[in-house]
N, CA, C and O atoms as a GROMACS GRO file, in nm:
protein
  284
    1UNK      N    1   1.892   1.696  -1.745
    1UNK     CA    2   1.786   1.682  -1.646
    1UNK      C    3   1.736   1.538  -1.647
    1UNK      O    4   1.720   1.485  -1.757
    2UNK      N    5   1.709   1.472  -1.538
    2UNK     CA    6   1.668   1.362  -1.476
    2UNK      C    7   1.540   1.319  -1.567
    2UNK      O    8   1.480   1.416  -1.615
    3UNK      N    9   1.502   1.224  -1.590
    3UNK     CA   10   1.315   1.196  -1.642
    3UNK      C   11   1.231   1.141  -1.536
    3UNK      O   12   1.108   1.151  -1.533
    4UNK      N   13   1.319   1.070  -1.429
    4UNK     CA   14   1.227   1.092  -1.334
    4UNK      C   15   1.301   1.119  -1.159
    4UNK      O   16   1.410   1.083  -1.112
    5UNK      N   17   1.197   1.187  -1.105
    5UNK     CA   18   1.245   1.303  -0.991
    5UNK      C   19   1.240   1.176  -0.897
    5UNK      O   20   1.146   1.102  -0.922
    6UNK      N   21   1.289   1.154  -0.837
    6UNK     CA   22   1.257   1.056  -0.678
    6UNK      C   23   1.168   1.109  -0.575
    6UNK      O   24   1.173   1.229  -0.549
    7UNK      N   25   1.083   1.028  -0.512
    7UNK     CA   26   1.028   1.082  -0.435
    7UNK      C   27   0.993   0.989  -0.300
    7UNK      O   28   0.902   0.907  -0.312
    8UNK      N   29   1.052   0.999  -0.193
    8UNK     CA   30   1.020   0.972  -0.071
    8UNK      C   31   0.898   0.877  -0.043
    8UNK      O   32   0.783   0.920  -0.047
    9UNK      N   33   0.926   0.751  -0.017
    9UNK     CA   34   0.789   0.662   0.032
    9UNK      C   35   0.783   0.600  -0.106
    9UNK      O   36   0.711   0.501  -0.090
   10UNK      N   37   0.815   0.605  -0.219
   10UNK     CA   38   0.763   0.543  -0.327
   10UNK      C   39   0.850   0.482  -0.429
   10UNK      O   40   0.961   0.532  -0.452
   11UNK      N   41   0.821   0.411  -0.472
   11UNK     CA   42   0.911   0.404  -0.599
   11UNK      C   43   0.879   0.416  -0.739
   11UNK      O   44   0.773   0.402  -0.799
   12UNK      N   45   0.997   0.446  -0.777
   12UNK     CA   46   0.996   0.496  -0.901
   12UNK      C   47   1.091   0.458  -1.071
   12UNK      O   48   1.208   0.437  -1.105
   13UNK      N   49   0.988   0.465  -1.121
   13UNK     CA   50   1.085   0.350  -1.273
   13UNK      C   51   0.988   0.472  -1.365
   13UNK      O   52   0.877   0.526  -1.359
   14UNK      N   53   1.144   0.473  -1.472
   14UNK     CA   54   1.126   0.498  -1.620
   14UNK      C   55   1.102   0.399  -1.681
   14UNK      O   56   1.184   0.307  -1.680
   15UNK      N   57   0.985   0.388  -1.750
   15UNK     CA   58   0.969   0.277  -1.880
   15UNK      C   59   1.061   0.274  -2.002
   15UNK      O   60   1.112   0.370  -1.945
   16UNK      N   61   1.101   0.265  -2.066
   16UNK     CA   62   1.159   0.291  -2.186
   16UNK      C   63   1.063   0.256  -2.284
   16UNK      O   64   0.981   0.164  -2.281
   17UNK      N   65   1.086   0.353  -2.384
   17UNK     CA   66   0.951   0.324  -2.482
   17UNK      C   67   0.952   0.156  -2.583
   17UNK      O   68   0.863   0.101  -2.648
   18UNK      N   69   1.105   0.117  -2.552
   18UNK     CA   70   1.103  -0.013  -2.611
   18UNK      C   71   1.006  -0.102  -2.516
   18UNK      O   72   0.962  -0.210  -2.555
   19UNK      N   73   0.989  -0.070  -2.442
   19UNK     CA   74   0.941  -0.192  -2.283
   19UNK      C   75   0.804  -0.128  -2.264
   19UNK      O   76   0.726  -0.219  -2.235
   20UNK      N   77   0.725   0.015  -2.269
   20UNK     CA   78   0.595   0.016  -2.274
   20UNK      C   79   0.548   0.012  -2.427
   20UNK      O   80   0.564   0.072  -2.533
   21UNK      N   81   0.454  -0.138  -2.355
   21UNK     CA   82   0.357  -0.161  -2.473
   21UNK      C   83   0.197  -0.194  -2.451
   21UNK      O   84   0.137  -0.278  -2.518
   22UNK      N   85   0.140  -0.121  -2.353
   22UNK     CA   86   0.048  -0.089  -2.332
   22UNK      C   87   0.023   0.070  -2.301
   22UNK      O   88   0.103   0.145  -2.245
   23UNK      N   89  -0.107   0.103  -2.351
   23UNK     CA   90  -0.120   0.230  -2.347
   23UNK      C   91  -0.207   0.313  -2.202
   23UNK      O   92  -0.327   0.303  -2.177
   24UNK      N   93  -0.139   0.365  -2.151
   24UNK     CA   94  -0.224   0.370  -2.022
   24UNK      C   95  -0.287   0.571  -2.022
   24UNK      O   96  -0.256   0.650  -2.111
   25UNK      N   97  -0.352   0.598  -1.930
   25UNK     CA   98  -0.394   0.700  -1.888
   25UNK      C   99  -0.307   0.785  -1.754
   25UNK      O  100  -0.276   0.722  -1.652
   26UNK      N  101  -0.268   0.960  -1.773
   26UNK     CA  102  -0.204   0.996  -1.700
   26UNK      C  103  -0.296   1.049  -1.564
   26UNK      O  104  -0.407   1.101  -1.575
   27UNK      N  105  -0.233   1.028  -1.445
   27UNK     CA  106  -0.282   1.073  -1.326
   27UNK      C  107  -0.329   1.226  -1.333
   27UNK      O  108  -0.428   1.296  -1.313
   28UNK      N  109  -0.176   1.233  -1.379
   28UNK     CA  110  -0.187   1.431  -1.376
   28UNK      C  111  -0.272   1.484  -1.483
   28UNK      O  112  -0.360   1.565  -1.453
   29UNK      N  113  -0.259   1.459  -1.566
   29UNK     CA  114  -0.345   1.540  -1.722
   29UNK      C  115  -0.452   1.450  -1.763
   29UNK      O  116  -0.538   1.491  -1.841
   30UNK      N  117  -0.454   1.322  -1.713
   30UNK     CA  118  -0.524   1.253  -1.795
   30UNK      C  119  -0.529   1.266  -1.892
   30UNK      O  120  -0.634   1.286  -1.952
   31UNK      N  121  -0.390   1.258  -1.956
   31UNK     CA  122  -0.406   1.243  -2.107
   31UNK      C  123  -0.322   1.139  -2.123
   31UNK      O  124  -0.239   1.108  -2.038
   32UNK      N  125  -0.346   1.050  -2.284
   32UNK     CA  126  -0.264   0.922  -2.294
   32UNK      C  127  -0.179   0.905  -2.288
   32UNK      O  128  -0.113   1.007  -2.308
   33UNK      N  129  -0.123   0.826  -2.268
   33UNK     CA  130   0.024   0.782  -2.273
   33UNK      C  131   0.013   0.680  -2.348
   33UNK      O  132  -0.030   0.581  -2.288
   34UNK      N  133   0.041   0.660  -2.488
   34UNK     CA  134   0.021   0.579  -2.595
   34UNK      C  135   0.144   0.440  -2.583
   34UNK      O  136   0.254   0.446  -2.529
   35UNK      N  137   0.103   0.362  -2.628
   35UNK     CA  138   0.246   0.238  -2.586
   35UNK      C  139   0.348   0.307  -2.714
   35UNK      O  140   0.327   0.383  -2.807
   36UNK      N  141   0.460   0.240  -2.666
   36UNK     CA  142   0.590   0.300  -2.708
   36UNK      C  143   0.604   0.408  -2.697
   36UNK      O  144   0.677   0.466  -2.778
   37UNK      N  145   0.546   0.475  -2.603
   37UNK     CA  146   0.578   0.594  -2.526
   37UNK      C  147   0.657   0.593  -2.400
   37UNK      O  148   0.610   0.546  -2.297
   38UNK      N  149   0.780   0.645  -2.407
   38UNK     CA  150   0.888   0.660  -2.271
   38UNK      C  151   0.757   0.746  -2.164
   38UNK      O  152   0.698   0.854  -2.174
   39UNK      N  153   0.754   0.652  -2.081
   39UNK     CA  154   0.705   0.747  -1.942
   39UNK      C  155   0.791   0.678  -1.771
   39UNK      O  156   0.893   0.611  -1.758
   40UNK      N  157   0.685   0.740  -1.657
   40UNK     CA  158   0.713   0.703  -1.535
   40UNK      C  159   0.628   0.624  -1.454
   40UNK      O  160   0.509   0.649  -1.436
   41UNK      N  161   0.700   0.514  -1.399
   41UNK     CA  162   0.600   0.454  -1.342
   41UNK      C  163   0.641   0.448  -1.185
   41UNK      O  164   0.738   0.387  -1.141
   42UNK      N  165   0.565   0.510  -1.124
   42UNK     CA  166   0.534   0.515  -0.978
   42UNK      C  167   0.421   0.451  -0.878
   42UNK      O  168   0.300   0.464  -0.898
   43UNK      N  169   0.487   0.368  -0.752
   43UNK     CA  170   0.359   0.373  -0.661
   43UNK      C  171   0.456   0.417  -0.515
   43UNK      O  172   0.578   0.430  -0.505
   44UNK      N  173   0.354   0.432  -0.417
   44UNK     CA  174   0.369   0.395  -0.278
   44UNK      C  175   0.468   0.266  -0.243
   44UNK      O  176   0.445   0.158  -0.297
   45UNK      N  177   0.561   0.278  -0.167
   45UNK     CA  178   0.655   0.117  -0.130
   45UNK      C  179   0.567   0.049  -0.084
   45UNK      O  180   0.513   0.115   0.005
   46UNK      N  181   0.516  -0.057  -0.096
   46UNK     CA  182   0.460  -0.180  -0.031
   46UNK      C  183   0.359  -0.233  -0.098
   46UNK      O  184   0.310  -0.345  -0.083
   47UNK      N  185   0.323  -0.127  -0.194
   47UNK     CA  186   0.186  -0.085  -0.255
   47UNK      C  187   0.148  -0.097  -0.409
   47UNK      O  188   0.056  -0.035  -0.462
   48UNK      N  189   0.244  -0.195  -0.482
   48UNK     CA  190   0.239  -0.196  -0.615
   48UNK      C  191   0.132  -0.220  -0.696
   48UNK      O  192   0.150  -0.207  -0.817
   49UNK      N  193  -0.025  -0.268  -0.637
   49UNK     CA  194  -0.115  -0.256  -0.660
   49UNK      C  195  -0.176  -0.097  -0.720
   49UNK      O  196  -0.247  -0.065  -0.816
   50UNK      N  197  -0.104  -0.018  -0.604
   50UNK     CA  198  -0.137   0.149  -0.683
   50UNK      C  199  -0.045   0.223  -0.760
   50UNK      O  200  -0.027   0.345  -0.764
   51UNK      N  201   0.011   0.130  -0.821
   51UNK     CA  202   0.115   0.190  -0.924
   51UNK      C  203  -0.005   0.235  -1.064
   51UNK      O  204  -0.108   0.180  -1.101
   52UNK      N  205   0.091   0.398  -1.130
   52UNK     CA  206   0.005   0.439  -1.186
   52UNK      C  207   0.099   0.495  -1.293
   52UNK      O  208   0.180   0.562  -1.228
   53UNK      N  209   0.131   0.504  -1.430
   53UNK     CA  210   0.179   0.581  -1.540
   53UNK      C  211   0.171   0.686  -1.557
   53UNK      O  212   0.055   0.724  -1.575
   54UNK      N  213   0.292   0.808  -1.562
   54UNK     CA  214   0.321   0.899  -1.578
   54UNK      C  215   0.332   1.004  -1.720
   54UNK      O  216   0.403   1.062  -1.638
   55UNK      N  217   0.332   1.060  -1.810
   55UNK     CA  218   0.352   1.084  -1.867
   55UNK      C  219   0.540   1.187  -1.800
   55UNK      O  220   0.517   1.257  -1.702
   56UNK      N  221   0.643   1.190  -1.832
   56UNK     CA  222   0.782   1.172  -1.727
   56UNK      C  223   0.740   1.349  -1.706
   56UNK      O  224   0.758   1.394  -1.593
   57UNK      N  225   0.689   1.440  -1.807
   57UNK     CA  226   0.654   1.594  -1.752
   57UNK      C  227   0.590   1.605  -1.620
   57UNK      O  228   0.611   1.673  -1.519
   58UNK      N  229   0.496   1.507  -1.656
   58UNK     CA  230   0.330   1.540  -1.533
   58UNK      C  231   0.407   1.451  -1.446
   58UNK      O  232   0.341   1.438  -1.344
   59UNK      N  233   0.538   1.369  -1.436
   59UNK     CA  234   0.590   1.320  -1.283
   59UNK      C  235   0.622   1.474  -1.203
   59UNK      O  236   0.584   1.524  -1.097
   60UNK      N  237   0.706   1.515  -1.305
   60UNK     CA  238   0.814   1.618  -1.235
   60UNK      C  239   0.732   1.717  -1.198
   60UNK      O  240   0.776   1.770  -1.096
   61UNK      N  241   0.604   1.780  -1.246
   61UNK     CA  242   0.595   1.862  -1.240
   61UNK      C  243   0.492   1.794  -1.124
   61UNK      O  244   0.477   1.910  -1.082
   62UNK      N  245   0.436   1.741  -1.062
   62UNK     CA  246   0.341   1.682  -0.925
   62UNK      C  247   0.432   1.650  -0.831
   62UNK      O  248   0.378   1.667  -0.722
   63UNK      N  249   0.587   1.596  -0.813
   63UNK     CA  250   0.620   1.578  -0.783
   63UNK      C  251   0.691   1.743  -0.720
   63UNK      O  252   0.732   1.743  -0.604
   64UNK      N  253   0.700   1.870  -0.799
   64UNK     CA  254   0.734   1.969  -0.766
   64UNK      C  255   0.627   2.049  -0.716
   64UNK      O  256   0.641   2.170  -0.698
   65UNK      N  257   0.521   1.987  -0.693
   65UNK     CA  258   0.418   2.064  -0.662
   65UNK      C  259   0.358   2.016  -0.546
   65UNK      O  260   0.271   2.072  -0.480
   66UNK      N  261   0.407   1.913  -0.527
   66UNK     CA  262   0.328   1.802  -0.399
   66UNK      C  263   0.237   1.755  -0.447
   66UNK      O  264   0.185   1.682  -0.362
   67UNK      N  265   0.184   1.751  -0.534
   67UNK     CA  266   0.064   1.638  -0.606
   67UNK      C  267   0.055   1.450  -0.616
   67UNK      O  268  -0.018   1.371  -0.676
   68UNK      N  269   0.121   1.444  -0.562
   68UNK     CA  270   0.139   1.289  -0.587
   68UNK      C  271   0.059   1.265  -0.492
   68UNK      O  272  -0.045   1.234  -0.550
   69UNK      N  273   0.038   1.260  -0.367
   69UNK     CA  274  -0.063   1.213  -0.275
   69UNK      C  275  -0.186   1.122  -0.304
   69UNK      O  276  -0.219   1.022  -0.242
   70UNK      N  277  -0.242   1.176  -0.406
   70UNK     CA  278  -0.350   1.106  -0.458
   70UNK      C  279  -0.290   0.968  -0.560
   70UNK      O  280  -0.381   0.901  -0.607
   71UNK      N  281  -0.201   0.941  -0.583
   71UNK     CA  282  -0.185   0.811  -0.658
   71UNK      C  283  -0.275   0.692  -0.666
   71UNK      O  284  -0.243   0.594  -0.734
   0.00000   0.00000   0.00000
């Protein structure tokens, strides 16, 4: 299985936990995403200002739910 789902209008990157080294907050759970943590990073195309860190579960699972809207 994929770690991160594609989604229409946006783009989308896996971090690798070698390459995140800041610790950010998840959209979906709001829970941490600690650095050297593998996650997803998504925004809107044009829009990299609203790019926001994923924890790669809480992509797939907003992304299967239609939740991303709010980014």
């Amino acid at each position: 299985m994929s770690l991160v789902l594609p989604l229409e209008g946006f783009e989308v990157r896996f971090i690798p936990a070698v390459r995140a080294v800041k610790p950010y907050v998840c959209p979906e759970c709001e829970g941490p995403i600690a650095a050297r943590t593998g996650h997803v990073c998504a925004w809107p195309k044009a829009e990299s200002d609203r790019r926001r860190h994923w924890h790669a579960h809480c992509w797939r699972v907003a992304v299967r739910r239609g939740r991303v809207d709010g980014v």
